[in-house]
PLY file of the C-alpha trace (Angstrom):
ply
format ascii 1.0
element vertex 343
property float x
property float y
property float z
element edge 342
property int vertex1
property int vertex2
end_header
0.72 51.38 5.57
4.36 51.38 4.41
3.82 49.64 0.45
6.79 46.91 1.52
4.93 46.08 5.00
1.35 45.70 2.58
3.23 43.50 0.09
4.36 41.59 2.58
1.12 40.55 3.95
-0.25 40.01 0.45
2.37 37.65 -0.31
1.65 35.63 2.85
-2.00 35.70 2.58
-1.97 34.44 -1.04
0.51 31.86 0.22
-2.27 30.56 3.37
-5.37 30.85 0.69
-3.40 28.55 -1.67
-2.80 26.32 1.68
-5.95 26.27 2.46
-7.19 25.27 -1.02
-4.72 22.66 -1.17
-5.81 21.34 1.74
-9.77 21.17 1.19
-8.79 19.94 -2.02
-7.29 16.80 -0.68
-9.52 15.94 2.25
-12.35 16.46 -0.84
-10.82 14.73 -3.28
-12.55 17.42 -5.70
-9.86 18.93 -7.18
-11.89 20.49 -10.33
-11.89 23.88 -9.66
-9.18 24.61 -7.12
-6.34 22.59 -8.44
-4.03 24.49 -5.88
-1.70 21.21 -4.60
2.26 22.83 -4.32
3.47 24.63 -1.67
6.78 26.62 -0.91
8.08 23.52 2.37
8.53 20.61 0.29
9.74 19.16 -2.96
7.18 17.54 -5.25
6.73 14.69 -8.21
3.65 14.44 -10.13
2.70 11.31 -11.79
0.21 10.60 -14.44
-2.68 8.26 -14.81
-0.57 5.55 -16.58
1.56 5.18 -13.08
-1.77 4.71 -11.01
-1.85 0.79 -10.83
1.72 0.45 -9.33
1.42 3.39 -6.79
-2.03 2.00 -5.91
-0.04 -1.12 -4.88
2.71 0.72 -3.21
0.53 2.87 -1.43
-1.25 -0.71 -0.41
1.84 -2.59 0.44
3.67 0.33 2.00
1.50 2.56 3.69
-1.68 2.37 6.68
-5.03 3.14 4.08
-7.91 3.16 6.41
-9.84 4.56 3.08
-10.00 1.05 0.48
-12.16 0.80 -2.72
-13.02 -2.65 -3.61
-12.22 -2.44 -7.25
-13.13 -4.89 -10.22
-11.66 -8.90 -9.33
-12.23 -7.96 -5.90
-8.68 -5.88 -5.27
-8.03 -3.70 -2.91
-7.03 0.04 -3.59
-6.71 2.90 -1.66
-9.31 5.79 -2.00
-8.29 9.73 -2.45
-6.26 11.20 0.46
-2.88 11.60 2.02
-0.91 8.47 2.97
2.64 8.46 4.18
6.01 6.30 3.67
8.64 6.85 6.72
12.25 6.08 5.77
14.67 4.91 8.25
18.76 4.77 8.13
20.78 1.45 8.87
21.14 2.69 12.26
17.23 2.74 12.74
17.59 6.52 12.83
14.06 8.42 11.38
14.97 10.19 8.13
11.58 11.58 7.51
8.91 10.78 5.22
7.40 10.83 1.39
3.84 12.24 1.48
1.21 10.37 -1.13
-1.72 12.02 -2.72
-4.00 10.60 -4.46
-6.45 13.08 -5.81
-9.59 12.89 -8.46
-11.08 15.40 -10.35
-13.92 15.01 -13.21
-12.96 15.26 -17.08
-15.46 14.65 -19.19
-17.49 13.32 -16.81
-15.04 10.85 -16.33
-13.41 10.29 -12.82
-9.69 10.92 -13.26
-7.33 9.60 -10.43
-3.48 11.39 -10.02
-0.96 10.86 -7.78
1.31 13.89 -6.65
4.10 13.06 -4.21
6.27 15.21 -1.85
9.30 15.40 0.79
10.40 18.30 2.31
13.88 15.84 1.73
14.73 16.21 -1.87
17.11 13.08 -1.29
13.80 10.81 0.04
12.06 12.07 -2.87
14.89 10.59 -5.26
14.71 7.20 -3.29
10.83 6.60 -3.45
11.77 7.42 -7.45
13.97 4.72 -7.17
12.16 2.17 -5.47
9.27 3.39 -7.65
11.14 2.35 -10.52
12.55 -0.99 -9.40
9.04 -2.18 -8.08
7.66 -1.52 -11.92
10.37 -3.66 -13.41
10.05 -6.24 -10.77
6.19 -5.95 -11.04
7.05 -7.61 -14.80
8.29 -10.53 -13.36
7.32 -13.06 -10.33
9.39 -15.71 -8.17
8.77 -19.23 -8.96
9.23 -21.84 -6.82
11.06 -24.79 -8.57
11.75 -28.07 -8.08
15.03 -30.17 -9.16
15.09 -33.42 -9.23
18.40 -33.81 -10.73
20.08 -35.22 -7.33
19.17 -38.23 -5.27
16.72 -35.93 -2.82
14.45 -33.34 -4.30
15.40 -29.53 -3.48
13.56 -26.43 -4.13
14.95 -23.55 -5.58
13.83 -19.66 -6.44
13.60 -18.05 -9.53
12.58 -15.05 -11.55
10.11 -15.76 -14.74
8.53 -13.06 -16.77
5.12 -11.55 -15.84
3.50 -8.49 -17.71
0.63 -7.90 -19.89
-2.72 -10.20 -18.84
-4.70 -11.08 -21.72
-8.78 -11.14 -21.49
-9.19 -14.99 -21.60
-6.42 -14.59 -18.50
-7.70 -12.12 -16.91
-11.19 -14.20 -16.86
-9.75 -17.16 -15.78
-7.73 -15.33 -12.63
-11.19 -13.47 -11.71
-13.18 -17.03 -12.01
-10.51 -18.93 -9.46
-9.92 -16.28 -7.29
-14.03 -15.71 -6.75
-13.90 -19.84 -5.90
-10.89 -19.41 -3.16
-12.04 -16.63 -1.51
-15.95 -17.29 -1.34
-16.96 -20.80 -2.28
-14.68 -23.51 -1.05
-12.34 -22.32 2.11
-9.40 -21.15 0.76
-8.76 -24.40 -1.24
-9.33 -24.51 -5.23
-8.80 -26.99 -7.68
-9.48 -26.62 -10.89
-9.01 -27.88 -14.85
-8.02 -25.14 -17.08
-8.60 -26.68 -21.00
-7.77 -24.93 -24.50
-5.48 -25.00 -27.28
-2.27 -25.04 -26.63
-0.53 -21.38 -26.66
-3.39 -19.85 -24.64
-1.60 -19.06 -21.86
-3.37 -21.36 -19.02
0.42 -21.83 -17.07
0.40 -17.91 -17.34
-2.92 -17.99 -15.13
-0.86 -19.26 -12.14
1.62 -15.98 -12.54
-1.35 -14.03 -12.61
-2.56 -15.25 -9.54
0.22 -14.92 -7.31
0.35 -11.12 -8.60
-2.84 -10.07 -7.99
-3.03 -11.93 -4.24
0.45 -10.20 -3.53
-1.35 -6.84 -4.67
-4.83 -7.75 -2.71
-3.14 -9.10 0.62
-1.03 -7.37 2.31
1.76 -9.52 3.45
0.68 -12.41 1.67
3.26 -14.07 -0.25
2.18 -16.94 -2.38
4.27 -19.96 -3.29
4.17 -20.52 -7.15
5.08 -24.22 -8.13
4.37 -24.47 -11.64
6.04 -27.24 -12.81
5.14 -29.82 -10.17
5.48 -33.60 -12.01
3.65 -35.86 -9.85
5.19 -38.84 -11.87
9.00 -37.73 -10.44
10.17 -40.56 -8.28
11.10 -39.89 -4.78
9.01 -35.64 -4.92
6.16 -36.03 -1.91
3.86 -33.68 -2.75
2.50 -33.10 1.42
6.41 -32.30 2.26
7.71 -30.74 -0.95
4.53 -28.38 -1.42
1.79 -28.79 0.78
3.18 -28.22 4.30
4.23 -24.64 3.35
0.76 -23.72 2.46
-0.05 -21.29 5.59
-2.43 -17.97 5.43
0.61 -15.96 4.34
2.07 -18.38 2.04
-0.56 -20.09 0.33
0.56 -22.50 -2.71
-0.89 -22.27 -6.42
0.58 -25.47 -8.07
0.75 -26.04 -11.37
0.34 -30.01 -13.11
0.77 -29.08 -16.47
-1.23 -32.06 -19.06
-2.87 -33.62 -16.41
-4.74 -35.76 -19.42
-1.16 -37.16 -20.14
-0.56 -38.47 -16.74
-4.25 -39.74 -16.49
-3.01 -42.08 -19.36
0.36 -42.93 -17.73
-1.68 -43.89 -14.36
-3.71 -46.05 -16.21
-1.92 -47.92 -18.67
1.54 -47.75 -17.39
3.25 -50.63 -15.61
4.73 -50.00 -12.17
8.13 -48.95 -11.42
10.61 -51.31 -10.02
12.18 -48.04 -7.73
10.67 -48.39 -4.03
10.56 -44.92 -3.74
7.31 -43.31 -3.54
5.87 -42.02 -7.27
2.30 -40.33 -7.15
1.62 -42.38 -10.68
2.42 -45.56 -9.17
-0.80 -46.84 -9.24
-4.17 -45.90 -8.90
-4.08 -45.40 -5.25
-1.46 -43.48 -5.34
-2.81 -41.56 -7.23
-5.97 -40.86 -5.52
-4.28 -40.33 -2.37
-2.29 -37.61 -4.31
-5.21 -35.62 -5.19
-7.19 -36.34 -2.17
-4.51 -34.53 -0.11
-4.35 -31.46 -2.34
-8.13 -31.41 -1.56
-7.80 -31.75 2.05
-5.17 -28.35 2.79
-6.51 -25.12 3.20
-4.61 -22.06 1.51
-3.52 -24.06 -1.95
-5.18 -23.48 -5.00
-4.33 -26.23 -7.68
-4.46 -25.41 -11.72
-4.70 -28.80 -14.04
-4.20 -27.88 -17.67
-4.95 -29.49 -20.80
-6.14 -29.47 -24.49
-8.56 -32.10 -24.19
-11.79 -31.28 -23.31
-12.13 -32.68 -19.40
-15.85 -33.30 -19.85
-15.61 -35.96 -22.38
-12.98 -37.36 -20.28
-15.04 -37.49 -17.40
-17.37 -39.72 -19.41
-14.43 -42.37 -19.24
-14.84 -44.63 -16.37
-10.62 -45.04 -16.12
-11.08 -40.90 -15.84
-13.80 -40.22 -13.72
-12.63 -41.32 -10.53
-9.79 -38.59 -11.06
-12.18 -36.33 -11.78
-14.68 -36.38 -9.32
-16.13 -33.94 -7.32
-13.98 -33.23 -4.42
-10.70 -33.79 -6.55
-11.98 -31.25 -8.94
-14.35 -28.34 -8.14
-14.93 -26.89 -11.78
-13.84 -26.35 -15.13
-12.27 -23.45 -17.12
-12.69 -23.50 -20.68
-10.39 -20.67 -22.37
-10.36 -19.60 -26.23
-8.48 -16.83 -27.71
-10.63 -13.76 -26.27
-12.90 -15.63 -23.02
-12.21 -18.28 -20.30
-15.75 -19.60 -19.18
-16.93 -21.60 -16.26
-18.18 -25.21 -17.00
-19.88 -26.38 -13.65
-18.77 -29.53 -12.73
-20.79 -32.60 -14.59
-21.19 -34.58 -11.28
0 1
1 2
2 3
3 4
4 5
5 6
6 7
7 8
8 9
9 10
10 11
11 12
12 13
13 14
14 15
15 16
16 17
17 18
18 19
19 20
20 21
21 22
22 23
23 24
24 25
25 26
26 27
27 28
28 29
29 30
30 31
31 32
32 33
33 34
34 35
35 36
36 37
37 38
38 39
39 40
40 41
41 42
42 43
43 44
44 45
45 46
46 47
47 48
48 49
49 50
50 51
51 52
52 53
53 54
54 55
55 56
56 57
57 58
58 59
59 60
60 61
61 62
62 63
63 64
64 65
65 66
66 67
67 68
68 69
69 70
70 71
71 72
72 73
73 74
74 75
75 76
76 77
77 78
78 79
79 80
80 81
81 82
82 83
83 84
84 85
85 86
86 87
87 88
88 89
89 90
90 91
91 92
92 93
93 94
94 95
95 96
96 97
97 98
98 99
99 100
100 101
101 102
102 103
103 104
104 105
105 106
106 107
107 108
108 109
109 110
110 111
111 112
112 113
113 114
114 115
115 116
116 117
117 118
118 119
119 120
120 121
121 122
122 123
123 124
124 125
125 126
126 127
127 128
128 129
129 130
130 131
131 132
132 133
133 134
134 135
135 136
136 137
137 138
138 139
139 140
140 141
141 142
142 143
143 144
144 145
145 146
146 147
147 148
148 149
149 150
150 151
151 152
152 153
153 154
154 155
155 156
156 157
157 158
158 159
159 160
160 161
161 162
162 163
163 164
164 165
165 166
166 167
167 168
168 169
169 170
170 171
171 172
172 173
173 174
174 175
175 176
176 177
177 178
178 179
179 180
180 181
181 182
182 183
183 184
184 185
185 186
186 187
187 188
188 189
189 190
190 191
191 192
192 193
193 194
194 195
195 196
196 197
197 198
198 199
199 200
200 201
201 202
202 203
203 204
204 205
205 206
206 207
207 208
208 209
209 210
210 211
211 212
212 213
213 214
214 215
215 216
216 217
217 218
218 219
219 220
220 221
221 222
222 223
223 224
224 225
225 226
226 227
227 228
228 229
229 230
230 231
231 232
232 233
233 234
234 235
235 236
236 237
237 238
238 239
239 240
240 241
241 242
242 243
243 244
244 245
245 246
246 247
247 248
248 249
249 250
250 251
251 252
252 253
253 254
254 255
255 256
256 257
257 258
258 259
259 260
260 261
261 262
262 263
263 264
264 265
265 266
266 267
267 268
268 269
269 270
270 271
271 272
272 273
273 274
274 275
275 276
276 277
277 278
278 279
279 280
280 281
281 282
282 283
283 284
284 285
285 286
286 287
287 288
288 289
289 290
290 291
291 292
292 293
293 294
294 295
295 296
296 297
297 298
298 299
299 300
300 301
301 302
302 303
303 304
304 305
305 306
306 307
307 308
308 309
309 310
310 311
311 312
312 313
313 314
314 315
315 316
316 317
317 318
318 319
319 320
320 321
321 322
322 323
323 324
324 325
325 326
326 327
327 328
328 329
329 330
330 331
331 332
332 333
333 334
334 335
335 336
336 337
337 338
338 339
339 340
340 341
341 342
């Protein structure tokens, strides 16, 4: 055989081994001793273990993943295999695709997870890099849902707060209300997170929408975490709780709910005919008995006194009764802890 003609067929069969072992290696997911994953079509980006939370989300968001591993605080991410991103031009035109693998292999014992990505479109390879890199630095910060009261009317605006790191305590207290919404009440939470101040129990509510945004595809919570039910003329049932749907639930947010407590109690009445949730008592009441009543909200009190020596005061307790409160959160510097309701 002529030695250009046997080269030749070397060449090739090397190249449809290393195919094949690229192949079995990501249908396997074993990866440890054939670590065979380029080929000679397509253009490829490698990503370390660092970048594995936000592809896992991409991947989630982006992509059909018939393969799901139900990981720690119950989210969702997609197992090893081959999952694919098709890009399209204004003109609806198919440009081709990005190819996602997600691959594991054993160090140490230890189950390591990498992503590789490819495009036989250097171009589309470029873009996911780019949308790769806007989603992180939008994955630092989430959309708030704000109200101003500055006019005559109530509107609601949009904004951008920051969002990173989750500390323990945080992370606790996101695990603890998220177990309550999805398996205990219905889709409808409300609870009394309680601490020093500076322990981040607002932050809880940014945490929240994150992770349900990661978990559910297409779900798109509504983050109001500055609600005031003492605002004149702000309806909490058309302001907030009309929009709560499956794909838009609501977290709100009544920061010091001690403080109002006190101004429900002891304050006089205003003269404005408007409607004011701290009017009275039953006002009040109705207030929290409607956040109760609507599926797909979950509602975060915070405050620094302790809520079960409240509860103890009979100008408290009716606020805090079951029904209007399902449990307590009690967060320190390192743990946030459950505190069943007293009853």
């Amino acid at each position: 055989m002529p030695e250009p003609i046997a080269t030749t067929i070397l060449i090739c069969a090397g190249a449809a081994v290393s195919l094949f072992l690229m192949i079995y290696s990501i249908k396997t997911g074993d990866t440890t001793q054939h670590d065979y994953w380029y080929d000679f079509w397509n253009y490829y980006n490698e990503y370390l273990e660092v970048h594995n939370d936000y592809l896992d989300q991409i991947v989630i968001l982006k992509s059909v993943v018939n393969q799901k591993i139900i990981s720690n605080h119950n989210k969702i991410i997609p197992n090893v295999g081959t999952y694919y991103i098709h890009y399209k031009n204004q003109h609806q035109k198919n440009l081709g695709y990005v190819g996602i693998i997600k691959t594991m292999k054993k160090v140490n014992n230890k189950e390591v997870y990498n992503y590789k990505i490819y495009s036989r479109s250097s171009s589309l390879l470029q873009r996911f890099q780019d949308e790769y890199m806007m989603y992180i630095r939008n994955s630092h910060e989430v959309v708030v849902s704000s109200i101003d009261t500055s006019g005559d009317t109530p509107t609601i605006f949009q904004t951008s707060k920051l969002c990173a790191t989750a500390q323990i305590n945080q992370q606790q207290a996101t695990a603890h209300i998220m177990n309550h919404w999805t398996t205990e009440n219905n889709f409808n939470t409300k609870v009394i997170l309680f601490g020093e101040r500076g322990l981040g129990k607002t932050y809880v509510a940014k945490l929240l929408k994150k992770h349900i945004e990661a978990t559910y595809v297409g779900t798109w919570p509504l983050l109001f975490d500055d609600f005031n039910p003492s605002t004149i003329a702000l309806n909490v049932n058309t302001m907030v709780l009309k929009q709560a749907e499956p794909s838009t639930p609501v977290i709100l947010v009544v920061n010091e709910i001690d403080s109002i407590f006190e101004k429900v109690c002891s304050g006089p009445e205003p003269f404005d005919h408007r409607l004011q949730h701290t009017r009275n008592r039953q006002e009040f009441h109705n207030m929290l008995d409607n956040i109760g009543d609507k599926k797909h909200v979950i509602t975060i009190y915070t405050m620094e006194s302790n809520p079960v020596d409240l509860f103890e005061n009979p100008y408290y307790k009716s606020f805090m009764r079951k029904g209007r409160i399902d449990f307590f959160i009690e967060m320190t510097s390192k743990t946030a802890t459950i505190l069943r309701h007293p009853r």
